[in-house]
N, C-alpha and C positions, 0 to 999 in steps of 0.2 A: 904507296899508301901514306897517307896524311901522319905523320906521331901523335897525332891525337887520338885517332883512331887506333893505332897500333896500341896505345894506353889504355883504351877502353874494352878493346880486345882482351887484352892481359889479365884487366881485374876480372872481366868475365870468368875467362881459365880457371882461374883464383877462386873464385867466388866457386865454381863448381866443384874442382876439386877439397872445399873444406867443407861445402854441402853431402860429397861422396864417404868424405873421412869420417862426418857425424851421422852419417846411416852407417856406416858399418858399424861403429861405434854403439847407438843403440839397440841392433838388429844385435850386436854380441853377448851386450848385456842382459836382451829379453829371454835371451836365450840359457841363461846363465840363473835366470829367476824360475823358482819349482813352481809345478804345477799348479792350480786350486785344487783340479778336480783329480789328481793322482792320487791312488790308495796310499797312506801313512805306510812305513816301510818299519816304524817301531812305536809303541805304545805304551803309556804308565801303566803299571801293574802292583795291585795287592798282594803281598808278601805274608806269612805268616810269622812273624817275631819269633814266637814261640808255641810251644803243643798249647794247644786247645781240647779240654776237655770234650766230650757231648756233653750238652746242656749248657754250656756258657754261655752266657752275653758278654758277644764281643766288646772289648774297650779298645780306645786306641792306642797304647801301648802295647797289644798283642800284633799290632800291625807295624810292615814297613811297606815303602814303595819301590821298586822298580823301573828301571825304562828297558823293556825287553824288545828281543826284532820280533815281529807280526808269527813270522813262521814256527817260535818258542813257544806263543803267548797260547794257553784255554780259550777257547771261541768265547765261552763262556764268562774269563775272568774278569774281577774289578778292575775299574782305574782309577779308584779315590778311595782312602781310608772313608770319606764321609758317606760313602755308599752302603759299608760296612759295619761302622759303629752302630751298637745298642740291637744287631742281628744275635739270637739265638743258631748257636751250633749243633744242627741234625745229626752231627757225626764226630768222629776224633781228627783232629786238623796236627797235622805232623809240623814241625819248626818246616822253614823255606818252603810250603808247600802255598801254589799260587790260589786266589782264594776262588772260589769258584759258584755260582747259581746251585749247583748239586750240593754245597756244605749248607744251605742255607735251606734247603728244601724237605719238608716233614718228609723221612721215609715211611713208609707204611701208608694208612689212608686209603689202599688200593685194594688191591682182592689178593695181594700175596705179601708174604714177607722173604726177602731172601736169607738164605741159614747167614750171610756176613751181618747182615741186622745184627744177629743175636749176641753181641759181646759184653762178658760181664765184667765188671771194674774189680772184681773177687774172685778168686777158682772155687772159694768155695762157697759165691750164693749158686742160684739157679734163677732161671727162666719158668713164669707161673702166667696163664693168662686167666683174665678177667671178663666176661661179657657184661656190657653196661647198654644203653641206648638213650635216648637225648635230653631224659630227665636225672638218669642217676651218672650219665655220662660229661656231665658239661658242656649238654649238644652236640656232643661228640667231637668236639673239635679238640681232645688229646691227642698230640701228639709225637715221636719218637723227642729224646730230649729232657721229656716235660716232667717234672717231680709231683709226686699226686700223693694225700691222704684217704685212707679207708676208711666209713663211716659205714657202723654193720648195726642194723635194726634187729630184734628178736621180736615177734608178736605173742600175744597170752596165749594162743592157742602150744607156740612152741616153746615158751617158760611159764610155765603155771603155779600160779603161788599154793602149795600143800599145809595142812595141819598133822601134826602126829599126836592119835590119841592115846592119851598117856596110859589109860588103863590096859590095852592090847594092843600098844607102839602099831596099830595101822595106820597107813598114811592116806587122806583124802583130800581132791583136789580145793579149793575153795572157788566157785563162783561166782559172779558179779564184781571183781575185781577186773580194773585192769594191769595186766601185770606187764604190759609192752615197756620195752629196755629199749635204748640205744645209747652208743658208745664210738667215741673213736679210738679205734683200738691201733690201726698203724700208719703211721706217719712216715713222709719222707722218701718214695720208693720211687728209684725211677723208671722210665717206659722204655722200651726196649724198641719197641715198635708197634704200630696198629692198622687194625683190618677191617676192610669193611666192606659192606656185601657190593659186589656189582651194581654197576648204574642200571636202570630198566628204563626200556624206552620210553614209556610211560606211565608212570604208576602212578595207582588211582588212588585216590585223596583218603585216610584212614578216617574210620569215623569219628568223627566233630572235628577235622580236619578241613587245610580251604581246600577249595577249588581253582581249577587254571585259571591264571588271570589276576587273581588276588595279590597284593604284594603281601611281603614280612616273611615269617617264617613258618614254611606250612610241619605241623607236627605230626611226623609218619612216624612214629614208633622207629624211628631208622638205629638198628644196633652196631655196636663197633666191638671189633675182641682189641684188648691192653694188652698188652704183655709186658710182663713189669720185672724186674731184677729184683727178689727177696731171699731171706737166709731159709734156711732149713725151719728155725721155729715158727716164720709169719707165714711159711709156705702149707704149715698145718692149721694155725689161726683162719686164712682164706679160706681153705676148703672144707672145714667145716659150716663157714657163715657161708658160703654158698649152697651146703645143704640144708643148712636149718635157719638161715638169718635171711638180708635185707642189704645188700651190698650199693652203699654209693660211691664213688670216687670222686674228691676234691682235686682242683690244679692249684698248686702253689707257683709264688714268683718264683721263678730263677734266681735272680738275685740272692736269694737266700740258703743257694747251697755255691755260694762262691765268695772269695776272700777281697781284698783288696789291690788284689793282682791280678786277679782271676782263676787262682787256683779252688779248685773244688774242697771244699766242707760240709762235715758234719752238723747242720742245723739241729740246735737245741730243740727237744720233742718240747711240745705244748703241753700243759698239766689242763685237763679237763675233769669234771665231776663225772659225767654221763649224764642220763634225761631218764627219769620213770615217771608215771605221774603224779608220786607223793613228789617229789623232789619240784616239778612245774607250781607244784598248791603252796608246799614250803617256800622255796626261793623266788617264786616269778610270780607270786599273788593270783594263781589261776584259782577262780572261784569254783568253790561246788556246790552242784545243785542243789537245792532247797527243795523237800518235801512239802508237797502243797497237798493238806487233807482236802478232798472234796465232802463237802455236807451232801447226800440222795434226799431228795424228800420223801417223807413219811411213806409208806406203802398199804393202801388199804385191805385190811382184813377181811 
């Protein structure tokens, strides 16, 4: 054989085996690269910094993050404080506890409450419920968490303005007045949980109510029971305005029973006058009616 050929030979060799050495060389390294479509083996995870009341709006200093294995982690848990901040807590959140779809989720709303609902921040308030529905309710969308004020109407039939006559101290009622009161009488109470009737498969539209089909909000008288945490003295205030009064319940912010850290606070009560109707004619210029004589004409004899 020619040396030229013998040379040409050689780098062939050459040439193949440094083609051989850079497959296995890349075929190592692909190997060596994770998957795309392989399930993550560990996950960031929402931390609790610290106890979380119910009721608080998360901030981000209540939070930390995490990188847990998959098999530790809440099906359910965050992976970003930004998923978290400015969420209302449905429940009590313990320090290191991971944060979870269930702390974030109104309890009650449903047809039960379970007795763990029921914790009071006191031993010595008590649990009192309320029934509202979509006008004195706030469409009923109260709920566990949520801080609410009572506003209680009395009408003239159940305060009646009396005269005492002085010659035989009898008392008689007076007439033609109206004597309807309203007041906010307690502020500040929070929900313990709430209930509400069963879904129906179909229920038919309440009168002056829409029809299927209509958008917005169709008004079925739909009622909710509150359950609220109050002391001994507001738990007598309530049931008397629910036998003789007008009960509405307001929702306050959050914000305003929590500190700068997030610790819970006592909210200064609001100073309110009440409402009668001299008080609407005195302070709010509500006019009264004017006596309009009618002239008859003559009548013949």
């Amino acid at each position: 054989m020619k040396r030229s050929n013998r040379l040409i030979l050689l780098i062939g060799v050459f040439l193949a085996i440094v083609a051989f050495v850079g497959i296995v060389i890349i075929v190592g390294q692909g190997s060596n690269q994770p998957n795309p479509n392989a399930a993550p083996t560990e996950l960031n995870t929402v931390i609790a910094a610290k106890d979380v009341p119910l009721g608080t709006t998360i901030t981000e200093d209540m939070l930390q993050e995490q990188v847990l294995p998959v098999t530790q982690r809440d099906a359910t848990a965050f992976t970003a404080k930004s998923l978290v901040v400015g969420k209302v807590a449905r429940t009590n959140i313990v320090t290191g506890k991971q944060l979870t779809a269930a702390d974030f989720t109104a309890r009650g709303g449903g047809t039960a409450c379970a007795p763990e609902d029921i914790k009071l921040s006191d031993p010595t308030h008590r649990a009192m419920a309320v029934q509202v529905d979509q006008v004195t309710g706030v469409g009923t969308v109260i709920r566990t968490g949520d801080y609410v004020d009572m506003v209680v109407g009395f009408t003239a039939d159940k305060f009646p303005v009396v005269t005492l006559n002085p010659d035989d101290n009898s008392v008689s009622v007076v007439t033609g007045l109206n004597a309807t009161s309203v007041k906010l009488l307690l502020q500040g109470m929070q929900v313990l949980c709430t209930l509400l009737p069963p879904p129906t498969t179909q229920a038919a539209p309440a009168e002056g109510g829409q029809q299927q089909g209509e958008t917005g909000t169709a008004l079925t008288q739909q009622q909710e029971i509150v359950i609220l945490e109050v002391n001994a003295q507001q738990s007598e205030v309530i049931k008397f305005a629910q036998m003789d009064g007008n009960i509405t319940l307001t929702l306050r912010s959050p914000k305003e029973f929590q500190d700068e850290t997030g610790q819970p606070i006592i909210a200064p009560p609001a100073a309110t006058t009440g409402v009668t109707l001299k008080l609407l004619v005195d302070e709010y210029d509500v006019l009264i009616p004017q006596l309009v004589e009618t002239v008859l004409p003559a009548q013949r004899r």
